[in-house]
C-alpha positions as a Markdown table, in Angstrom:
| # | Residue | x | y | z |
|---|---|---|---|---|
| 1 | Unk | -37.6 | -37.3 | 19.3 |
| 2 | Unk | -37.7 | -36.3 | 22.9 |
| 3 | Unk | -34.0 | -36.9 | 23.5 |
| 4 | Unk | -32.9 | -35.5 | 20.2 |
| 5 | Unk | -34.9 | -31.9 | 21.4 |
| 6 | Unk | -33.1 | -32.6 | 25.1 |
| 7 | Unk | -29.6 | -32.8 | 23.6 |
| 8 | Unk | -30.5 | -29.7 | 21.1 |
| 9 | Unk | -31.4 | -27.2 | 23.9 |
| 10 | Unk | -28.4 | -29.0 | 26.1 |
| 11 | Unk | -26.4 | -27.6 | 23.6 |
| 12 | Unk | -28.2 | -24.0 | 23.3 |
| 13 | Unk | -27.5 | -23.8 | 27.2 |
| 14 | Unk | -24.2 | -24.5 | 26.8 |
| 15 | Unk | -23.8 | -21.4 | 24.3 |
| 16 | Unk | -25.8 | -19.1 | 26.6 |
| 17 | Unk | -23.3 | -19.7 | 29.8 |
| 18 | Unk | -20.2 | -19.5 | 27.2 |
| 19 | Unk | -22.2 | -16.2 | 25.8 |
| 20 | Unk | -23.1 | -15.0 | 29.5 |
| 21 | Unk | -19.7 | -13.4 | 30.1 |
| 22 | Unk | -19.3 | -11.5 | 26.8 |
| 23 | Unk | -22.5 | -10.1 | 26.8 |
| 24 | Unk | -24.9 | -8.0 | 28.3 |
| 25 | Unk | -28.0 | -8.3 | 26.7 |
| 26 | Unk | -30.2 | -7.9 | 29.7 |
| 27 | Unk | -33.9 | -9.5 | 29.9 |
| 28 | Unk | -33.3 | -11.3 | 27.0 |
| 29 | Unk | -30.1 | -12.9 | 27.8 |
| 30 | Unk | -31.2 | -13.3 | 31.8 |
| 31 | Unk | -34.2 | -15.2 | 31.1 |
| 32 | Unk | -32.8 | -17.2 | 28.9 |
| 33 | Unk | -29.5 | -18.2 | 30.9 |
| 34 | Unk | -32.5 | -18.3 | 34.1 |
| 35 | Unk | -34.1 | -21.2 | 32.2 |
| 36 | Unk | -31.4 | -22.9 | 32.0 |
| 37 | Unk | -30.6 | -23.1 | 35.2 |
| 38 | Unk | -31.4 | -25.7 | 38.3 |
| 39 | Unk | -35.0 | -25.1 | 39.7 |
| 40 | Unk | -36.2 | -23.1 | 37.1 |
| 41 | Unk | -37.8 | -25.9 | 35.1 |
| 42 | Unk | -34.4 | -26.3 | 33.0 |
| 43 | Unk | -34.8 | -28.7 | 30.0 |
| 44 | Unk | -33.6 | -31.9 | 32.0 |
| 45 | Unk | -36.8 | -31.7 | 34.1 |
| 46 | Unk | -39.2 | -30.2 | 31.5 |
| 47 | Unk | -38.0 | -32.4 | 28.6 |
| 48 | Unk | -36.8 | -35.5 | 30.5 |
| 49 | Unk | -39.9 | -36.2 | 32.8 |
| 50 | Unk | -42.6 | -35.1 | 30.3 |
| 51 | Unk | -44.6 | -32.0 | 29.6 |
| 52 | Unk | -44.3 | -28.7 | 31.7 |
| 53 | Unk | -47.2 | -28.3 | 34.2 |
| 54 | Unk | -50.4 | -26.6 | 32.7 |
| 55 | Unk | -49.2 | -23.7 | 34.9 |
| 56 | Unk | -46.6 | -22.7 | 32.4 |
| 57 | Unk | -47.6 | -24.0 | 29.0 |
| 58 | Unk | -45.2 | -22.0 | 27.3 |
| 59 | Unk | -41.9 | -22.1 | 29.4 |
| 60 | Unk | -40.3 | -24.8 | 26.5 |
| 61 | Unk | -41.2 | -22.6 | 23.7 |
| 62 | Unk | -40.3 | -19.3 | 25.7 |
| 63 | Unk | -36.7 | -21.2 | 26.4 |
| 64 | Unk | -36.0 | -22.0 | 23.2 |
| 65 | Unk | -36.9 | -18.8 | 21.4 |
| 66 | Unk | -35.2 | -16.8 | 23.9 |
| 67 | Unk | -32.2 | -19.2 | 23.9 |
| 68 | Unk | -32.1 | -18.6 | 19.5 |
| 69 | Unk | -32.4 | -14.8 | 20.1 |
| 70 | Unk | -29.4 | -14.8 | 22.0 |
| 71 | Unk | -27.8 | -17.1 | 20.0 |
| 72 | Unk | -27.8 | -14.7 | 16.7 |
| 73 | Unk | -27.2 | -11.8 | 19.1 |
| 74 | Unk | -23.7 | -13.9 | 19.7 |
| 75 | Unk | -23.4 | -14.8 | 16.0 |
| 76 | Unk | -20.8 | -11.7 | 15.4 |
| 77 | Unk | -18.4 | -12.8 | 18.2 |
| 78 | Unk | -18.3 | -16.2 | 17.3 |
| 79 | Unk | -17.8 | -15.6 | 13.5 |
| 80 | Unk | -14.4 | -16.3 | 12.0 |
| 81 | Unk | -13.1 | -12.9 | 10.4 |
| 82 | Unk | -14.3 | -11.3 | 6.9 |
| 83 | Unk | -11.6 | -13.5 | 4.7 |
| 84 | Unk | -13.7 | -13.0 | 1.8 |
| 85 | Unk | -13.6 | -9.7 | 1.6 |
| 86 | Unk | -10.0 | -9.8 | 1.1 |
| 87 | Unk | -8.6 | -11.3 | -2.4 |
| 88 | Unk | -5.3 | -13.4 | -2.7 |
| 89 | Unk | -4.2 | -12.3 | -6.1 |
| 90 | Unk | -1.0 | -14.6 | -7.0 |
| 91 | Unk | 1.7 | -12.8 | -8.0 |
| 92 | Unk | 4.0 | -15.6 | -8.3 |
| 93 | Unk | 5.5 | -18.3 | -6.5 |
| 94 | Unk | 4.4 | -18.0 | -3.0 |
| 95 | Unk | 3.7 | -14.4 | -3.5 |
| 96 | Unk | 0.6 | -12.8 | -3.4 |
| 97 | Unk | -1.5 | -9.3 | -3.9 |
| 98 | Unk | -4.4 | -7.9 | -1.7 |
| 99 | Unk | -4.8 | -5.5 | -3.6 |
| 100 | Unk | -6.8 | -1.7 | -2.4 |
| 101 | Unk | -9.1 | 0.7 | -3.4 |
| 102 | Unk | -7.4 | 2.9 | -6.1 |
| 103 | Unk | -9.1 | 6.0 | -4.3 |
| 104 | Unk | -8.4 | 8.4 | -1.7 |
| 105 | Unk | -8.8 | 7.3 | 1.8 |
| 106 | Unk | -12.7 | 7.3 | 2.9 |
| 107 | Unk | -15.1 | 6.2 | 5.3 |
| 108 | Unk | -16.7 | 3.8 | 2.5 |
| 109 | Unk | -13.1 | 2.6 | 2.1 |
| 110 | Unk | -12.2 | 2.2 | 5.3 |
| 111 | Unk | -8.5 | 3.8 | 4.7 |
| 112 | Unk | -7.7 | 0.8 | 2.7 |
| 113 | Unk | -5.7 | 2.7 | -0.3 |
| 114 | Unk | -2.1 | 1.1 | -0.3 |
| 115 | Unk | -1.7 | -2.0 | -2.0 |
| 116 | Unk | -0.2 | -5.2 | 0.4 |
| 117 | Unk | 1.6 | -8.0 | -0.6 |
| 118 | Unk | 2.2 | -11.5 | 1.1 |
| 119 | Unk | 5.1 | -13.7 | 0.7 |
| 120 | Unk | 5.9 | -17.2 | 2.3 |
| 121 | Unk | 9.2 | -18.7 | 2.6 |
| 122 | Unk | 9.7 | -21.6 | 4.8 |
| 123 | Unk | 8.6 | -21.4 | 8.0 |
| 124 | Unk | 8.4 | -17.6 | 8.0 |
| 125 | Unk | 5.5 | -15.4 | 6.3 |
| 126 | Unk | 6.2 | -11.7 | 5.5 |
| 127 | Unk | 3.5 | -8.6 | 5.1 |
| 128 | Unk | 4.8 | -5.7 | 3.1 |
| 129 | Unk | 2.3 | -3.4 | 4.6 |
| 130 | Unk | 0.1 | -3.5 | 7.2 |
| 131 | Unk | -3.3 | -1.4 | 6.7 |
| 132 | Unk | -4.4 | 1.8 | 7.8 |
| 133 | Unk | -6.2 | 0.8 | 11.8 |
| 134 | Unk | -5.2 | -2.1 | 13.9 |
| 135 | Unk | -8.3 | -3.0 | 13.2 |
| 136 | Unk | -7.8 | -3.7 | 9.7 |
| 137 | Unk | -5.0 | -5.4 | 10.8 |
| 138 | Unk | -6.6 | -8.2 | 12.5 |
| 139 | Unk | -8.6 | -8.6 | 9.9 |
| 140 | Unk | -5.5 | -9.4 | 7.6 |
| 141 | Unk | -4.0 | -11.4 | 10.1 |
| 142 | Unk | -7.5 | -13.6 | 10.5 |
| 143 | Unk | -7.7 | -13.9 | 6.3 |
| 144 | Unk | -4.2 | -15.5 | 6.8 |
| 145 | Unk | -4.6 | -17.6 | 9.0 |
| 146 | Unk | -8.0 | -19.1 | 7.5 |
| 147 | Unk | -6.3 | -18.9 | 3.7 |
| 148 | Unk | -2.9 | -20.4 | 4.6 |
| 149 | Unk | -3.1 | -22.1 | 8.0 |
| 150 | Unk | -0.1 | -19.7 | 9.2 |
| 151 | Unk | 0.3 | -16.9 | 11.3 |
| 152 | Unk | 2.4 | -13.4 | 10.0 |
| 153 | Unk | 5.9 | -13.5 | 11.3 |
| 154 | Unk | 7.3 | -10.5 | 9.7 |
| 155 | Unk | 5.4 | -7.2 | 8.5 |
| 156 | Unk | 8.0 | -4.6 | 6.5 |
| 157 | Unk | 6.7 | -0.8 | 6.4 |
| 158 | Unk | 7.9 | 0.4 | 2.8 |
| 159 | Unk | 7.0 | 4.1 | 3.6 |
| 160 | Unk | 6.1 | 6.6 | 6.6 |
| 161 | Unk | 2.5 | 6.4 | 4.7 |
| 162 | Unk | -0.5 | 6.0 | 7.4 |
| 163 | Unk | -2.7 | 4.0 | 5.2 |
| 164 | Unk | -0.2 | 1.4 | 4.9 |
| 165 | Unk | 1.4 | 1.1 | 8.5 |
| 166 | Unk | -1.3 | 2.0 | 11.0 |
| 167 | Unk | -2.3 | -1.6 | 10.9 |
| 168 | Unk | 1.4 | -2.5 | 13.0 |
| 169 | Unk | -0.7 | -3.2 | 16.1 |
| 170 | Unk | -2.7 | -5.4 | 14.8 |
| 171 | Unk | 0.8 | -8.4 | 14.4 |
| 172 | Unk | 2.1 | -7.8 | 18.5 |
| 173 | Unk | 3.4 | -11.5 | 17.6 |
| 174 | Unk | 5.2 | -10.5 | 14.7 |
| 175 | Unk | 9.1 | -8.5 | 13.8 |
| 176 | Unk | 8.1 | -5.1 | 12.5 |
| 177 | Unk | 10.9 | -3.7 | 10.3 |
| 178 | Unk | 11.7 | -0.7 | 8.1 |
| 179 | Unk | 14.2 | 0.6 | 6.5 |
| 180 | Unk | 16.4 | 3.3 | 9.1 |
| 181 | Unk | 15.3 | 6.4 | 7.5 |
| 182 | Unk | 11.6 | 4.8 | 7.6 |
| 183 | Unk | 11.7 | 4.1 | 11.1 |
| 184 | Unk | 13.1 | 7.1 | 12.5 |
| 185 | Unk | 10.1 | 9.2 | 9.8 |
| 186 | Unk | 7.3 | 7.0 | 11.4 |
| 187 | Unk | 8.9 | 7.6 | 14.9 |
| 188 | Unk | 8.6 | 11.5 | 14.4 |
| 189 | Unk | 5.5 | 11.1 | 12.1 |
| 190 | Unk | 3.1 | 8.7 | 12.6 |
| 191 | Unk | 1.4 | 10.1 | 16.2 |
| 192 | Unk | 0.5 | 13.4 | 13.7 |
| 193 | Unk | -0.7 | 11.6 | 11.1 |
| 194 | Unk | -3.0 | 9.6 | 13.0 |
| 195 | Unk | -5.5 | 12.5 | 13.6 |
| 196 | Unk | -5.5 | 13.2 | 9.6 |
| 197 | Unk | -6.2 | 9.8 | 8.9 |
| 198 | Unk | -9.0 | 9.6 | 11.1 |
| 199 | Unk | -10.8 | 12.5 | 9.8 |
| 200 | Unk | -10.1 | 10.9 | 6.7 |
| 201 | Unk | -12.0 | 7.5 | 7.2 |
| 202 | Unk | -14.6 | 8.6 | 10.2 |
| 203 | Unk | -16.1 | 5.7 | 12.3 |
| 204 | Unk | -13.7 | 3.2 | 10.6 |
| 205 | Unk | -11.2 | 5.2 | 12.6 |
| 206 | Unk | -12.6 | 4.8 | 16.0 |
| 207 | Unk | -10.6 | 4.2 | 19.0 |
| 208 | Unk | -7.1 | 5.1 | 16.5 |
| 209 | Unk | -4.9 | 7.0 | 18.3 |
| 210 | Unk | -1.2 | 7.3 | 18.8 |
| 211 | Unk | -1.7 | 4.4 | 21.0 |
| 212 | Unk | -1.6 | 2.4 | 17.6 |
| 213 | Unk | 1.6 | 3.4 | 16.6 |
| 214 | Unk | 4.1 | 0.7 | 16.3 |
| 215 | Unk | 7.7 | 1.8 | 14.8 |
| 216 | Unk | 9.5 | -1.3 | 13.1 |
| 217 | Unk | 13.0 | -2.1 | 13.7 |
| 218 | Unk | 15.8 | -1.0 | 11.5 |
| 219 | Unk | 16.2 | -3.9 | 8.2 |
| 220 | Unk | 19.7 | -5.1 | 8.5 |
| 221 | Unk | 22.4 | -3.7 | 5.9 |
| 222 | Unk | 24.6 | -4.8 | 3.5 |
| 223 | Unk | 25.6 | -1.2 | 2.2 |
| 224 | Unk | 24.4 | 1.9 | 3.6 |
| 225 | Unk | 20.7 | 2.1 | 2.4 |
| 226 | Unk | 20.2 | -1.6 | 1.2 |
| 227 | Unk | 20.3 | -5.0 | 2.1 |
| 228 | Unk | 18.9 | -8.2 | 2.3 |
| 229 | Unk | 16.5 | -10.1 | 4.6 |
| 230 | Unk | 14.3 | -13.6 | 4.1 |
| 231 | Unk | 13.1 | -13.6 | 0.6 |
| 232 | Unk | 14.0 | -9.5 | 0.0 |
| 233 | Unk | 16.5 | -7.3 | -1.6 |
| 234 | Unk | 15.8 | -3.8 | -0.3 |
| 235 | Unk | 17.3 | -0.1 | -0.9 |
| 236 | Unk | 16.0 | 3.1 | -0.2 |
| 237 | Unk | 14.6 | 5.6 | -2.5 |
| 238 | Unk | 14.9 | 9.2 | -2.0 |
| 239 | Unk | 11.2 | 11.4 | -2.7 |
| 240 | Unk | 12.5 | 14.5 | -1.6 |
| 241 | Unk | 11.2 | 15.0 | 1.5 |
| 242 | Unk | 11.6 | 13.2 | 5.2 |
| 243 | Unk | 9.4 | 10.8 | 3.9 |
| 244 | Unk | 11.7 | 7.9 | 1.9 |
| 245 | Unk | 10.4 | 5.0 | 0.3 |
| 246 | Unk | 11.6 | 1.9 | 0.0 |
| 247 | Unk | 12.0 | -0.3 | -3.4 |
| 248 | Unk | 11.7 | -4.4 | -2.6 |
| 249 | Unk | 12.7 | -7.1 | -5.1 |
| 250 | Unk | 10.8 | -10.1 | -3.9 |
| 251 | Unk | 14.1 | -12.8 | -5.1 |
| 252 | Unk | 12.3 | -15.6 | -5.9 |
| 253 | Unk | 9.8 | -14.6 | -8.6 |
| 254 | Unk | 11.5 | -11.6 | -9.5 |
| 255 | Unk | 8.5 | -9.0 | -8.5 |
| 256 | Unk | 9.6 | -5.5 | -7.5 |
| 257 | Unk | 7.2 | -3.7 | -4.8 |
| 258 | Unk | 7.4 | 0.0 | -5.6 |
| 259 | Unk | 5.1 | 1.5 | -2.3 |
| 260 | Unk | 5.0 | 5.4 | -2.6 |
| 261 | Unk | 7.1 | 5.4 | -6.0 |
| 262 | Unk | 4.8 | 3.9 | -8.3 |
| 263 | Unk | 1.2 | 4.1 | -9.6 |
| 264 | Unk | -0.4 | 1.6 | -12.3 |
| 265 | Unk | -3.0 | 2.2 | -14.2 |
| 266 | Unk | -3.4 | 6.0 | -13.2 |
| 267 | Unk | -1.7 | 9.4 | -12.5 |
| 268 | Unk | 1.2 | 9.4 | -9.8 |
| 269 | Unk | 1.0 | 10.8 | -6.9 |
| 270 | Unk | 3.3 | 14.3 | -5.7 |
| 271 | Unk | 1.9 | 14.3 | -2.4 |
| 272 | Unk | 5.0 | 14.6 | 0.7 |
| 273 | Unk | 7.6 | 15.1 | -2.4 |
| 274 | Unk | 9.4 | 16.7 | -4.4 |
| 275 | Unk | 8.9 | 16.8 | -8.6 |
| 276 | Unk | 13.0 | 16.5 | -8.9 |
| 277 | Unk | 12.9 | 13.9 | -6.8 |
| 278 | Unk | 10.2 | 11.5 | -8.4 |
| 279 | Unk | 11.6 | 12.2 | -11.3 |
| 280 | Unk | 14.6 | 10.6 | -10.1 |
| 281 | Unk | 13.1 | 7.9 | -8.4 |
| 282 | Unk | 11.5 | 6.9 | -11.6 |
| 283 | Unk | 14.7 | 6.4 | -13.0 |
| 284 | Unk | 16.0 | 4.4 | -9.8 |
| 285 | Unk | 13.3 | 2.5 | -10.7 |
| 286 | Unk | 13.6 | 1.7 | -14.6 |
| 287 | Unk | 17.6 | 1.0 | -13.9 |
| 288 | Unk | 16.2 | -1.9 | -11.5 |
| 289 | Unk | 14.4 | -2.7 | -13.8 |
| 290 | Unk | 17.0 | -3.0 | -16.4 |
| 291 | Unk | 19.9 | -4.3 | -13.5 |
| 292 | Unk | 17.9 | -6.7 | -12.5 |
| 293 | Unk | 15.7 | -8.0 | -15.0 |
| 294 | Unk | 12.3 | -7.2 | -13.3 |
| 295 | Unk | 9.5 | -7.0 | -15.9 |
| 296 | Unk | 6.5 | -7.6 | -13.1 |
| 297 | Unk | 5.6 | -4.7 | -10.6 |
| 298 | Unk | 3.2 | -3.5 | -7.8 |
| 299 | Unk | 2.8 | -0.5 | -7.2 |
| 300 | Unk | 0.8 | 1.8 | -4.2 |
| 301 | Unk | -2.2 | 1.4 | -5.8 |
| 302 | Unk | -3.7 | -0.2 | -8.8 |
| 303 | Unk | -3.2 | -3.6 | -10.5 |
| 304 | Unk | 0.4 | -5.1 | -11.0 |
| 305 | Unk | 2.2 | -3.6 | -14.1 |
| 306 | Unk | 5.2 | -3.9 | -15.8 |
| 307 | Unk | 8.1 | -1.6 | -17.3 |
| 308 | Unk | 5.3 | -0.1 | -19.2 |
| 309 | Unk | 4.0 | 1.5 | -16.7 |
| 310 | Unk | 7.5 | 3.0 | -15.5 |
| 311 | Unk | 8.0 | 4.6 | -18.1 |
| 312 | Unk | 4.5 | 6.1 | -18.6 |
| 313 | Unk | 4.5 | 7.6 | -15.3 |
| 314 | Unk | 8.1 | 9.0 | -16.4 |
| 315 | Unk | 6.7 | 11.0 | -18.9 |
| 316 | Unk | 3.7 | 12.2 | -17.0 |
| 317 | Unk | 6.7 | 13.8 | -14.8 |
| 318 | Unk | 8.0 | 15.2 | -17.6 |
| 319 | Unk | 5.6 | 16.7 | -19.2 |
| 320 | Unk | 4.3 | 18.2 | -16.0 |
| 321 | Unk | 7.5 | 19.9 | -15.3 |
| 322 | Unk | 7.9 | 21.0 | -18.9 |
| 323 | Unk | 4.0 | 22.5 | -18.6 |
| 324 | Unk | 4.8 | 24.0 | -15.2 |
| 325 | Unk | 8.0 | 25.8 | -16.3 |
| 326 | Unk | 6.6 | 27.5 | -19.2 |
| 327 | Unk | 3.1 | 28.7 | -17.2 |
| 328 | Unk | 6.0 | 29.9 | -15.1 |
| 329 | Unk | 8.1 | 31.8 | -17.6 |
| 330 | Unk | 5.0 | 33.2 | -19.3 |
| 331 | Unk | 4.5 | 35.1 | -16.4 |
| 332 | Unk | 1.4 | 32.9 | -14.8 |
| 333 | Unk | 0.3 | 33.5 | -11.8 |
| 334 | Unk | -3.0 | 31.2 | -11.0 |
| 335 | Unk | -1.5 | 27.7 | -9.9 |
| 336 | Unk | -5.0 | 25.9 | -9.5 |
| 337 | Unk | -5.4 | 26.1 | -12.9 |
| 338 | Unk | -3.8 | 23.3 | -14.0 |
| 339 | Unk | -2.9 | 22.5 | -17.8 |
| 340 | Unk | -4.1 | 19.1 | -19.3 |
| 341 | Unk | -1.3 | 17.0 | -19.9 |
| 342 | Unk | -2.0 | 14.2 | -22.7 |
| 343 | Unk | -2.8 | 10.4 | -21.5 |
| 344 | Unk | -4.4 | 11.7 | -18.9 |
| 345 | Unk | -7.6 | 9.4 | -18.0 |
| 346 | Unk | -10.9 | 11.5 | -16.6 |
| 347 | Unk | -10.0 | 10.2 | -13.2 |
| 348 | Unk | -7.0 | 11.7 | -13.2 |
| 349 | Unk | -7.8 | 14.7 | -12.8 |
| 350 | Unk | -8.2 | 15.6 | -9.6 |
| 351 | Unk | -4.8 | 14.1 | -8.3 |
| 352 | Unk | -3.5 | 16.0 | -11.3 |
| 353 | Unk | -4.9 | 19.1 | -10.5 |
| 354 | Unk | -3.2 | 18.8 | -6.8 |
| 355 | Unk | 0.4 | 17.1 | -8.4 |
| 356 | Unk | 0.0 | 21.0 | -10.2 |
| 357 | Unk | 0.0 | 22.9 | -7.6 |
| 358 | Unk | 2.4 | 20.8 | -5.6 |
| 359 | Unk | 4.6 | 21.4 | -8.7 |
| 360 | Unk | 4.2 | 25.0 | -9.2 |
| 361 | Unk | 4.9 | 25.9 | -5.3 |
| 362 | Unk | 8.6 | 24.2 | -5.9 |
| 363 | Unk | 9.5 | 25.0 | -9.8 |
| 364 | Unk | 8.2 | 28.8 | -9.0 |
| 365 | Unk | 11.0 | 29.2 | -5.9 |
| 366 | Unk | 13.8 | 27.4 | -8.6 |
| 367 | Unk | 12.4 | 30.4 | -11.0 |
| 368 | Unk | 12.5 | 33.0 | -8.9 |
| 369 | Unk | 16.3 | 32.0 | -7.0 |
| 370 | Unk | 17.4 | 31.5 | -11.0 |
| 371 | Unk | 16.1 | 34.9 | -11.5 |
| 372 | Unk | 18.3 | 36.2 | -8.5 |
| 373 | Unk | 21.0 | 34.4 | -9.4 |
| 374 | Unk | 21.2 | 36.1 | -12.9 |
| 375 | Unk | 20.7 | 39.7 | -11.2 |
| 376 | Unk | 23.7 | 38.8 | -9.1 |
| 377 | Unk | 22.1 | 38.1 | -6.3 |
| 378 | Unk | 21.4 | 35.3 | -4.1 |
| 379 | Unk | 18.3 | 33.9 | -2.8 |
| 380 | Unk | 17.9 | 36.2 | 0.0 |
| 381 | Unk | 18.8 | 39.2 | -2.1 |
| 382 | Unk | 22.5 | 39.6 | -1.5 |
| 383 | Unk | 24.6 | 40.8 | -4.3 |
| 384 | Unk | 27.4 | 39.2 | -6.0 |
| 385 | Unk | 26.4 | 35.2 | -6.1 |
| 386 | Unk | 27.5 | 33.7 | -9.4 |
| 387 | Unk | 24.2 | 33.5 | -11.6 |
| 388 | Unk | 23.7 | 30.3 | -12.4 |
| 389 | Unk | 21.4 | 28.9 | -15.7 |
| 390 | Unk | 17.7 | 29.2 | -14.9 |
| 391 | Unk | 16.0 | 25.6 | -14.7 |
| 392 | Unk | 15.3 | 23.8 | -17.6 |
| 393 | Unk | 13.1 | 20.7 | -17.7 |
| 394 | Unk | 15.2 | 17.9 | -18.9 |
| 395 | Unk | 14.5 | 16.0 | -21.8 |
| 396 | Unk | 13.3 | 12.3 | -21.0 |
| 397 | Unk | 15.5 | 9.6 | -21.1 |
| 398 | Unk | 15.8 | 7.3 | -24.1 |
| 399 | Unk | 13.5 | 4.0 | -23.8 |
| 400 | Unk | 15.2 | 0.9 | -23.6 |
């Protein structure tokens, strides 16, 4: 018993010097580390050659409860990271989901609002997305590891979207790519964005700055604004803004990834677009769809979906441009009163409410320049432009 107690606190001294360097806990962490040194009745003298004199009863008993302390005050350093807290949904083969809080970036959420998605293919092991704080990041990159025995080689940024690239620092060992028009948006972007976001998610923003930013490299082409690369067939999707997306077909299970183009399960998102321009997306979307055979999806946020769900969120932009041009024409003038559109869930509402007034801001300046126009004049009140039809909502496509 005596040498099984030596060889346990031989080892608790052993943690306490490793520990010394990495913390500072003071008297706790001094007396401790002090009994285990030479002279100061360490455990090979007190437990070795019998009891302690009747001087200082209590010195084993001091050393090893001062020795535990310390030892679950270094418990957090020494843990592995949080892989539980972060789910491997399959998507297919060697293809996976971690998927994120449908919900608008928080402190209770951490920022964590953009779906990511891991794929292996040989040796090499590709993030689409990378979080929204280094951070985060490293916490991705530790899940990895533990889950798959492999380290990220390759991270591709989909969109300029904070949430889902701030986490770039995070993979120093990794290629960063993006899409050209991605890359050069994050490089004029991302150091604003970074302030937003972190009033966004409070103290899981600490220490984010525009240190963090890391812009990716330009994805090789094989046409201007598509290409391939490892396991991925790429293009780029217009949103109407300087803020593209990018659509990615992972090859072998046939998944698309539709980051900033595509919502499951709830109402899209107009934010850093244009209505015309989702609207056209969408289609980009449902003729890849139809192209290429795709029938599984991900999306920015939510579960994965499927063709469904394209065409759902198609009609949604429909039927809010339809409801937006006739507020319009009748003469309207309150745009934060939006109208209810049907299929709309209770949680909707609020990203609705926003999408309206997003929506009215750009289909009121098409009214007013048709309105111009007909007058014969032009938008800046010129006379003699040719008057042109006033907007009209197209009628949605046929389903296929």
């Amino acid at each position: 018993m005596l040498f099984v107690a030596h060889a346990t606190v031989q080892v608790m001294c052993r943690s306490v010097r490793r520990a010394r360097p990495r913390f500072h806990a003071g008297t706790l962490l001094r007396g401790a580390a002090a009994a285990c040194e030479p002279g100061t009745g360490q455990t090979r003298g007190a437990l070795a050659h019998g009891p302690p004199p009747a001087s200082a009863p209590s010195r084993p008993r001091a050393l090893v409860a001062s020795i535990a302390l310390v030892a679950l005050s270094a418990g957090p350093a020494r843990a592995g990271c949080d892989a539980a807290a972060l789910r491997f949904e399959r998507l297919g083969p060697q293809l996976w989901l971690l998927r994120a809080h449908a919900a608008e970036s928080t402190p209770a959420n951490g920022g964590f609002t953009s779906n990511l998605v891991l794929a292996r293919d040989g040796a090499r092991t590709w993030l689409v997305g990378s979080g929204p704080t280094p951070a985060f990041g490293a916490r991705v990159a530790c899940a990895v590891r533990e889950r798959f025995g492999v380290a990220v080689t390759d991270v591709i940024d989909p969109w300029p979207h904070p949430e889902l690239v701030m986490g770039n620092a995070a993979f120093d060992g990794a290629r960063l790519w993006a899409a050209a028009p991605v890359a050069e948006a994050m490089r004029t972007q991302c150091a604003r964005c970074v302030a937003r976001l972190r009033e966004r998610i409070g103290v899981a923003g600490d220490g984010l700055d525009e240190r963090a930013v890391r812009v990716p490299a330009a994805l090789p082409q094989d046409a201007p604004g598509r290409g391939t690369i490892g396991p991925w067939r790429w293009q780029v999707v217009a949103r109407g803004t300087d803020a593209p997306a990018t659509l990615l077909r992972h090859a072998p299970s046939n998944v698309a990834l539709a980051h900033g183009l595509l919502w499951v399960g709830a109402a899209p998102d107009l934010r850093d677009a244009s209505l015309a321009s989702m609207r056209e997306a969408t289609r980009t979307l449902r003729r890849a769809a139809r192209r290429d055979g795709v029938a599984r999806w991900v999306g920015e946020q939510g579960p994965p979906g499927d063709v469904g769900d394209l065409e759902r969120q198609q009609r949604y932009w429909h039927a809010l441009q339809r409801a937006l041009d006739a507020a319009i024409a009748a003469g309207r003038d309150d745009a934060a009163r939006p109208v209810a559109l049907p299929g709309l869930a209770r949680g909707d509402v609020a990203r609705h409410a926003l999408n309206w007034q997003r929506g009215w801001r750009e289909r009121e300046q098409r009214w007013l320049d048709a309105q111009r126009a007909r007058d014969g004049r032009g938008a800046d009140g010129a006379a003699g432009v040719p008057a042109p039809r006033a907007p009209e909502s197209r009628g949605e496509p046929t389903r296929r």
